[in-house]
C-alpha positions as CSV (number, residue, x, y, z in Angstrom):
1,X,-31.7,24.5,14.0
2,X,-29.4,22.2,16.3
3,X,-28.8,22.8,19.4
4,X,-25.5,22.2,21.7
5,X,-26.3,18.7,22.8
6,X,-27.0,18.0,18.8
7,X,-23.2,19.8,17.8
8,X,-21.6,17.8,20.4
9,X,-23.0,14.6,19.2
10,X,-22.0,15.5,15.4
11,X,-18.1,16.2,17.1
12,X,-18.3,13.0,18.3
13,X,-18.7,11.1,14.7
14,X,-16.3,13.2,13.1
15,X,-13.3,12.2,15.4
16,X,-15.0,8.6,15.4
17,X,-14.7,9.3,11.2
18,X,-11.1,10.5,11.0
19,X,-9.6,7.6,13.2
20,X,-11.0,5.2,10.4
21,X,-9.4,7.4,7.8
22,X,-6.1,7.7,9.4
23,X,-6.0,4.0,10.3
24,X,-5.3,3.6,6.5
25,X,-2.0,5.6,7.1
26,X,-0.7,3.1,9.6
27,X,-1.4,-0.1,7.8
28,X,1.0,-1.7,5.3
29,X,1.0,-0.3,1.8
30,X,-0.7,-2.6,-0.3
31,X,0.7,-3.4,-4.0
32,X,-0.5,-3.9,-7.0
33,X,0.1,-7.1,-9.0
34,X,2.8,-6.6,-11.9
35,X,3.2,-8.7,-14.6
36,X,5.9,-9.6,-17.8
37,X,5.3,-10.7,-20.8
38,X,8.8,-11.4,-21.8
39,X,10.4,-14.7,-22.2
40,X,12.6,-14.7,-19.3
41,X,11.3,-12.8,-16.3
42,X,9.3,-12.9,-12.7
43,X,6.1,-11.6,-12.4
44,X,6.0,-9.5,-8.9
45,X,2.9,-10.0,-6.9
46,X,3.7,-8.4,-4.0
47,X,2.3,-5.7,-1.2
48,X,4.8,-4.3,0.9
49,X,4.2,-6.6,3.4
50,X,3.1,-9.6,2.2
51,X,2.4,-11.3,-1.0
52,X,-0.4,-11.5,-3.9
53,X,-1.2,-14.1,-5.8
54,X,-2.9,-12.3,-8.9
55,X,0.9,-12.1,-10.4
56,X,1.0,-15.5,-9.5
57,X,-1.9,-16.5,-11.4
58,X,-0.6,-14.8,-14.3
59,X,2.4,-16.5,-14.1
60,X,0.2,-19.5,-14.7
61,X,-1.5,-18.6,-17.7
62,X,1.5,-18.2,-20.2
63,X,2.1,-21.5,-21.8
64,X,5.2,-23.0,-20.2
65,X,3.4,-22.3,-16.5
66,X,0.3,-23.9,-17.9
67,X,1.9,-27.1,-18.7
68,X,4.4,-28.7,-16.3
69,X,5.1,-31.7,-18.4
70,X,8.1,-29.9,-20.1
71,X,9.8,-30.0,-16.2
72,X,9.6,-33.4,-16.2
73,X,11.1,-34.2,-19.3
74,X,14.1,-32.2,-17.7
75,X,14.2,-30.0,-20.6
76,X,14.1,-27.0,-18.1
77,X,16.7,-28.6,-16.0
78,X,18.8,-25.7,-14.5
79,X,16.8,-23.2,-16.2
80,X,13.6,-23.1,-14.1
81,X,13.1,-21.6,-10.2
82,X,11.4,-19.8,-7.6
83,X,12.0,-16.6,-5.2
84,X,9.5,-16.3,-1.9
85,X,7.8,-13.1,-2.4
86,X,8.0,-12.3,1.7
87,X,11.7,-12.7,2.0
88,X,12.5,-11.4,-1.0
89,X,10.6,-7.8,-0.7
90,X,11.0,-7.4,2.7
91,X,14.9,-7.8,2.3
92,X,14.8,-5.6,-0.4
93,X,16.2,-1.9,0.5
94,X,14.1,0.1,-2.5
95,X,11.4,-1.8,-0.6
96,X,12.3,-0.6,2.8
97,X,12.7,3.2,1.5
98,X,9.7,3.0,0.1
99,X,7.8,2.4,3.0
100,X,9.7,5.5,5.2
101,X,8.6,7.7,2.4
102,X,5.5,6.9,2.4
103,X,5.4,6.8,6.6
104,X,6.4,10.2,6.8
105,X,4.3,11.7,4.4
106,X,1.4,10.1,6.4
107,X,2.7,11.7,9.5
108,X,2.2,14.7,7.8
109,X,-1.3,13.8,6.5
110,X,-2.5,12.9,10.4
111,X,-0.9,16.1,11.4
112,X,-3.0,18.5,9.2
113,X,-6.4,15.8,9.9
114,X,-6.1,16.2,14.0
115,X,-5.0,20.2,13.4
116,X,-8.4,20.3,11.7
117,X,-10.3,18.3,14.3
118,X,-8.6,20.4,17.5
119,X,-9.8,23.8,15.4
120,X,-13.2,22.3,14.9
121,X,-13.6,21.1,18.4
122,X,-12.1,24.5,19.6
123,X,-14.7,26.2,17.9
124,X,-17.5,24.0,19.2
125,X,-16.7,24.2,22.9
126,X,-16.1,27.9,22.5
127,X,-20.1,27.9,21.4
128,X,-21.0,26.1,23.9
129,X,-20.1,28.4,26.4
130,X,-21.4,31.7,24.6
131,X,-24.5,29.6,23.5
132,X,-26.4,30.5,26.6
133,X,-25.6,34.6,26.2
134,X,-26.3,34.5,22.9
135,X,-29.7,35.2,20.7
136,X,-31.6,32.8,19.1
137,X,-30.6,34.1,15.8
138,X,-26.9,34.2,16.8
139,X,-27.0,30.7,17.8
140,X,-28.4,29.6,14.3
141,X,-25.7,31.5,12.4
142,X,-23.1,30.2,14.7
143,X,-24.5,26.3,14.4
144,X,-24.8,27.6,10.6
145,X,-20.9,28.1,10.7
146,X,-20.0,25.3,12.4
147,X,-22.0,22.8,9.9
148,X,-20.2,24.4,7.5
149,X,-16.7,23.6,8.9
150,X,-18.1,20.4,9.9
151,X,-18.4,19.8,6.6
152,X,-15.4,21.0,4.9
153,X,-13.2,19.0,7.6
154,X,-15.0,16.0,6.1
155,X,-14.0,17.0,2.5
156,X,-10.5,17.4,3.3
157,X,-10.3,14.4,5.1
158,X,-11.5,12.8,2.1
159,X,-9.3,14.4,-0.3
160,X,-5.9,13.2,2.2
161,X,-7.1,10.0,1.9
162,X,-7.4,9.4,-2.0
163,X,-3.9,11.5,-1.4
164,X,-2.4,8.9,0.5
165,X,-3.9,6.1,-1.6
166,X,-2.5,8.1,-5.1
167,X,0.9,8.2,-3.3
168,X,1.1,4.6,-1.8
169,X,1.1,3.4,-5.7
170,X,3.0,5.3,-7.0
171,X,5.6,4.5,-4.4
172,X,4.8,0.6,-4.7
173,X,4.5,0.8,-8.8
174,X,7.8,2.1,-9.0
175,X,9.1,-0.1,-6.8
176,X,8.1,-3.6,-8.7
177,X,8.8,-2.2,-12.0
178,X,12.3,-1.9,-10.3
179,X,11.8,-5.8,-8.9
180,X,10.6,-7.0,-12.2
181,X,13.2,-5.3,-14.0
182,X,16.2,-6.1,-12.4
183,X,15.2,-10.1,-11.5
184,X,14.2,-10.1,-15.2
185,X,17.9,-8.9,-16.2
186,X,19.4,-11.6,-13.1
187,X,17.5,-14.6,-14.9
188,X,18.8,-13.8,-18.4
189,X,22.3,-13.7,-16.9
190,X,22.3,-16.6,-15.0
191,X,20.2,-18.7,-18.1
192,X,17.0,-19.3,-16.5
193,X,13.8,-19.5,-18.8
194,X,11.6,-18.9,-16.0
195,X,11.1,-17.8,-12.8
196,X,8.2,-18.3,-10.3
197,X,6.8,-16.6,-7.2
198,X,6.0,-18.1,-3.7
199,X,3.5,-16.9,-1.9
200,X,2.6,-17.5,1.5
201,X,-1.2,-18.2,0.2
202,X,0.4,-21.5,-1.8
203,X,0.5,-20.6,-5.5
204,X,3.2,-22.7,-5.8
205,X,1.9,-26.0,-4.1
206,X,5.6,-27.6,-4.1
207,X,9.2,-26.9,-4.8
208,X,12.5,-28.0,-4.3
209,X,14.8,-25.6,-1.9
210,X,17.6,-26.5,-4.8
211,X,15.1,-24.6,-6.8
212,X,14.8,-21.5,-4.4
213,X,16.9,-18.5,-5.6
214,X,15.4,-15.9,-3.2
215,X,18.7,-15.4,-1.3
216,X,21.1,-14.9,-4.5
217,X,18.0,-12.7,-6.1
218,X,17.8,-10.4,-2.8
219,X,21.7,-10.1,-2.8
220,X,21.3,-8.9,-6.8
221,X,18.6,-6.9,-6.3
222,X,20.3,-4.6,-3.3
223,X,23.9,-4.9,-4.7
224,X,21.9,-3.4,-8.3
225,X,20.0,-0.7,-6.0
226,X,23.3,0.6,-4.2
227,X,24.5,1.4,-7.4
228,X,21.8,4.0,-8.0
C-alpha cells in the first residue's frame, strides 16, 4: 500500500511525463522523404521545417544522377536544375496551412492531456487531506483508485501521441505528393529532364545560381494551389 508521500511523488513523474509528450506537439512536423520514378520530376525530401536528404539520396541512385559526365558533355544544357528545399517549402502556402492544421489540433491534444492531469492532481490533493480521517482500509481503496487513474492518464497520453504522430503524416504526405506533383508537371512544361534538391546538409555539393529555379518553382507551386 502507498502512502501520501509515495502518491505525491508518483504526481510528480506524470506531469514530468506529459511535458515530454506534449513537447512533441510544439516542435516542427517532421516529413517523410518522397520519391519519383518518372522521367521528369523532383524528388521532395523535405520536413516542414527543414530539409532531408534521404529524397536526395534517391535522387542520386537513378542513372542520370549517378553519372554527371552527361552534364558536361552539355547534353542536358537548359534541361537540368535545382530548387532549395528550405525556401522552397517554407514559401509554399499548402505548406504553411498545413502546419496551422496540425497546430490547432495539438492545442486541442494539450488541452484534454493538462484537463487530465488537473483532475488527477485534484483527486490526489483531495486524498491527502481526508487521508488522515480515513481508515486504513479506505486509504488502500482510495490509493487503489488513484493508481488506477494514474494509469489510465498514462494510456491516454500515449494514445494522443501516436494521434498526433498519425496526423502529422498524413498532413505532411499529402502535402509532398502535392510538391512532387505539381513541380513534376512545371519541369515537363518548361523542358527540363531533371530536377534536383538542395539541402541545407550539402547533397548537392555545387551549383550554379543560373541553375537555381526555386523562386519560379515557389511562384508555380502557390499560383497552382490558389486555384484549388
Amino acid at each position: 500500500m502507498k502512502n501520501p508521500i509515495q502518491l505525491t511523488i508518483n504526481i510528480v513523474l506524470v506531469l514530468a511525463v506529459a511535458g515530454l509528450y506534449f513537447l512533441h506537439f510544439n516542435r516542427p512536423v517532421t516529413a517523410p522523404a518522397i520519391a519519383t520514378d518518372k522521367s521528369v520530376a523532383v524528388v521532395a525530401s523535405p520536413d516542414l521545417n527543414t530539409a532531408d536528404t534521404t529524397a536526395a539520396k534517391a535522387a542520386s541512385e537513378t542513372p542520370v544522377a549517378a553519372a554527371p559526365a552527361p552534364v558536361a558533355t552539355g547534353s542536358f544544357d537548359g534541361k537540368i536544375a535545382y530548387v532549395e528545399s528550405n525556401k522552397m517549402l517554407d514559401g509554399y502556402q499548402g505548406m504553411k496551412d498545413a502546419r496551422k492544421a496540425f497546430e490547432s489540433k495539438a492545442r486541442n491534444w494539450e488541452r484534454q492531456n493538462q484537463n487530465m492531469l488537473a483532475s488527477f492532481k485534484g483527486a490526489v490533493e483531495a486524498y491527502q487531506k481526508q487521508a488522515p480521517t480515513l481508515t486504513a482500509e479506505q486509504r488502500a481503496a482510495t490509493e487503489q483508485k488513484l493508481q488506477a487513474q494514474q494509469q489510465e492518464v498514462g494510456q491516454r497520453q500515449q494514445q494522443l501521441q501516436a494521434q498526433a504522430q498519425e496526423e502529422e503524416a498524413k498532413l505532411t504526405q499529402s502535402v509532398l505528393a502535392s510538391v512532387n506533383s505539381k513541380v513534376e508537371a512545371y519541369g515537363k512544361s518548361k523542358g527540363y529532364k531533371l530536377i534536383l534538391i538542395a539541402a541545407p546538409s550539402g547533397t548537392i555539393a555545387y551549383g550554379e545560381k543560373n541553375l537555381d529555379i526555386t523562386t519560379p518553382v515557389l511562384a508555380y507551386l502557390n499560383s497552382e494551389y490558389r486555384k484549388k
